[in-house]
C-alpha distance (Angstrom), angle and dihedral (degrees) to the residues before:
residue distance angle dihedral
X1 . . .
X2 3.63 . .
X3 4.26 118.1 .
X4 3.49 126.4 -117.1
X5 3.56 96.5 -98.0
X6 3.61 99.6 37.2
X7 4.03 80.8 59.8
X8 3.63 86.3 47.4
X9 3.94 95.5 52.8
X10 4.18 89.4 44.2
X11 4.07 87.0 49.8
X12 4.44 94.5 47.0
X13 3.96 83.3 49.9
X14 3.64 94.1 53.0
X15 3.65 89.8 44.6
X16 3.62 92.2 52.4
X17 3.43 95.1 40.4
X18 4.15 101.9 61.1
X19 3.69 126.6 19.2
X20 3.98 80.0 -137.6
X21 2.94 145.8 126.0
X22 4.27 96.2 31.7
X23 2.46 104.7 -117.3
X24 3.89 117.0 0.4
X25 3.82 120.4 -121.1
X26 3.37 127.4 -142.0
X27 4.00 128.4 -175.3
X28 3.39 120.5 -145.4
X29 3.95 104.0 -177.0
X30 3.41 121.4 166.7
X31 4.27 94.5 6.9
X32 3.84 120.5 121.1
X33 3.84 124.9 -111.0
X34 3.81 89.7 -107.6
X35 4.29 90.8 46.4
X36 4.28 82.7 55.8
X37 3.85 90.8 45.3
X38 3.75 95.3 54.6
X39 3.93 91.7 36.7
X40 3.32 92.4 49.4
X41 4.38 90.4 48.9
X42 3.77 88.5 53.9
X43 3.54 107.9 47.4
X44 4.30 80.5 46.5
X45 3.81 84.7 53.8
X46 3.58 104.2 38.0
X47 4.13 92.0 44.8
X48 4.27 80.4 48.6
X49 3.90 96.6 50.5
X50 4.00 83.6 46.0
X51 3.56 94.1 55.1
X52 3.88 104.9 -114.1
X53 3.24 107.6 94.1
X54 3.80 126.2 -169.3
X55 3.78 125.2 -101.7
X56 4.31 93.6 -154.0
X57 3.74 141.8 -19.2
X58 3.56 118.1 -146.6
X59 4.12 119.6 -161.2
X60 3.76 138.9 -167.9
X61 4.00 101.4 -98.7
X62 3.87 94.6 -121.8
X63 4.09 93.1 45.3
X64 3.63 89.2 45.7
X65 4.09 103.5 40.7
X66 4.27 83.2 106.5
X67 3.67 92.5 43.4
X68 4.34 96.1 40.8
X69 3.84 85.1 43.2
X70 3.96 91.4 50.5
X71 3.33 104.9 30.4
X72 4.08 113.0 14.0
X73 3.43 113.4 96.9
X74 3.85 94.1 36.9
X75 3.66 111.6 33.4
X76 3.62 135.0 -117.7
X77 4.40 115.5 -104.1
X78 4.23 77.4 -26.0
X79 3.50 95.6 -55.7
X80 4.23 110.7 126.5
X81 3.62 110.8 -136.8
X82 3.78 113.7 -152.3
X83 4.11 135.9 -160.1
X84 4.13 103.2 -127.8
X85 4.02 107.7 -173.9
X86 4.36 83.5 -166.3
X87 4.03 83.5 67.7
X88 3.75 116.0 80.9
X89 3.81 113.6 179.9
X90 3.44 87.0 -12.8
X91 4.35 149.2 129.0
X92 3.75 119.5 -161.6
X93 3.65 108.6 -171.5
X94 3.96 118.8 -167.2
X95 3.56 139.4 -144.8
X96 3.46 104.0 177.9
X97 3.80 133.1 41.7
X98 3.68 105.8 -105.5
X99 3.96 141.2 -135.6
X100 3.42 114.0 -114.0
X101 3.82 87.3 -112.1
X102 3.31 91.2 62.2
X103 3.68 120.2 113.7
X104 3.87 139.5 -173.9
X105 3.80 116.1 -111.9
């Protein structure tokens, strides 16, 4: 089974790769608050160091309460990190800036 960060490089080449699906889900069922928090680092690194850096992340509340605490107000390498109550074990990272009509899939 693949390693945190090797998921992380695979997911920062998918987001640089296709401008779809905005933004791009990713389910994080059964990990830890901590195992989102350093997921969620590396795939902001890794898309970073590739050049395509992301615009936002938005988190499920209870996965994120490490990352939000950490990270939240301020920003992580630029990147705002948001609370979402719609996501439930779940990381929606962003490309774009969105419309407030816009809504995670």
């Amino acid at each position: 089974m693949a390693r945190l960060d090797e998921l992380a490089e695979g997911i920062a080449d998918v987001l640089g790769a296709t401008p779809a699906p905005e933004p791009l889900p990713v389910d994080m069922i059964g990990e830890s608050p901590a195992a989102a928090t350093v997921f969620t680092r590396a795939i902001i690194d890794a898309c970073e160091r590739n050049g395509r850096p992301l615009w936002r992340v938005a988190i499920c509340p209870e996965l994120g309460q490490d990352l939000l605490l950490q990270h939240g107000a301020k920003g992580y390498e630029g990147v705002a990190i948001v609370a979402d109550e719609s996501l439930v074990n779940r990381i929606a990272f962003f490309r774009f800036p969105v419309s407030n009509s816009q809504e995670v899939e």
